[in-house]
Residue, then its C-alpha position, 0 to 999 in steps of 0.5 A: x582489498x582489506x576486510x574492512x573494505x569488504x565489509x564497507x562495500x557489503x553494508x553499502x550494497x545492503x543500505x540501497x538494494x533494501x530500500x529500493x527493492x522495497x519501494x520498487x516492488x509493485x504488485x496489484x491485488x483485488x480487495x473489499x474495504x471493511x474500514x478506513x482511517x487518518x493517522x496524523x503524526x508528525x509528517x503530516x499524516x497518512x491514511x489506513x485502509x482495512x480489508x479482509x486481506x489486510x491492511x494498506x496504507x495510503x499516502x503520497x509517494x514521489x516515486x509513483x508520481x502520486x499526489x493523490x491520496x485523499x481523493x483516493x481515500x474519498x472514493x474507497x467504500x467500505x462495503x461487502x458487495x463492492x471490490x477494488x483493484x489496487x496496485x501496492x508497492x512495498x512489503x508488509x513488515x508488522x513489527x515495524x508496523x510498515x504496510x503496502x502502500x496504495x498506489x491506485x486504485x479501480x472500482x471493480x463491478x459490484x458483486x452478484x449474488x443469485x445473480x442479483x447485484x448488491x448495492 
């Protein structure tokens, strides 16, 4: 095998393990939403969601079977007292400015404080 060959095959390898181990990496957080935010851009447009762990995006993905983003963005809240369960998919990567993208999400029992629960 020449070394171009190997190099072709090298790149090939690169060009779909990155993509899919991207996409496919899913992991599920517990979060509390200080903010949100529509970015409209050529493809339509996403949504951002702020937390005090960091930012996600929020947009439809075919992989997830996910068609659902603005209701999901409708039901997030930005509180101090309220949590979410969200599963995420993807890596944070800044200089490309990329985020996790929600998946779902669960509204987790408000926060008690004193054994008070804030509203």
């Amino acid at each position: 095998m020449s070394p171009l060959t190997r190099i072709l095959i090298v790149v090939a390898i690169v060009l779909v393990a990155i993509p899919t181990a991207y996409y496919t990496h899913a992991d599920t957080r517990q979060i509390e939403v200080t903010g949100t935010e529509r970015i409209n851009n050529s493809n339509g447009g996403y949504y951002l969601v702020y937390t005090t762990t960091g930012t996600y995006k929020n947009m439809d993905t075919a992989l997830y079977f996910k068609w659902d983003s603005s209701d999901i963005q409708g039901r997030l809240r930005p509180s101090r007292v309220m949590r979410y369960t969200v599963k995420v998919n993807g890596w944070r990567i800044p200089f490309l400015s990329m985020y996790k993208n929600i998946i779902s999400i669960e509204a987790v029992t408000p926060v008690a404080v004193n054994n008070v629960v804030l509203q």
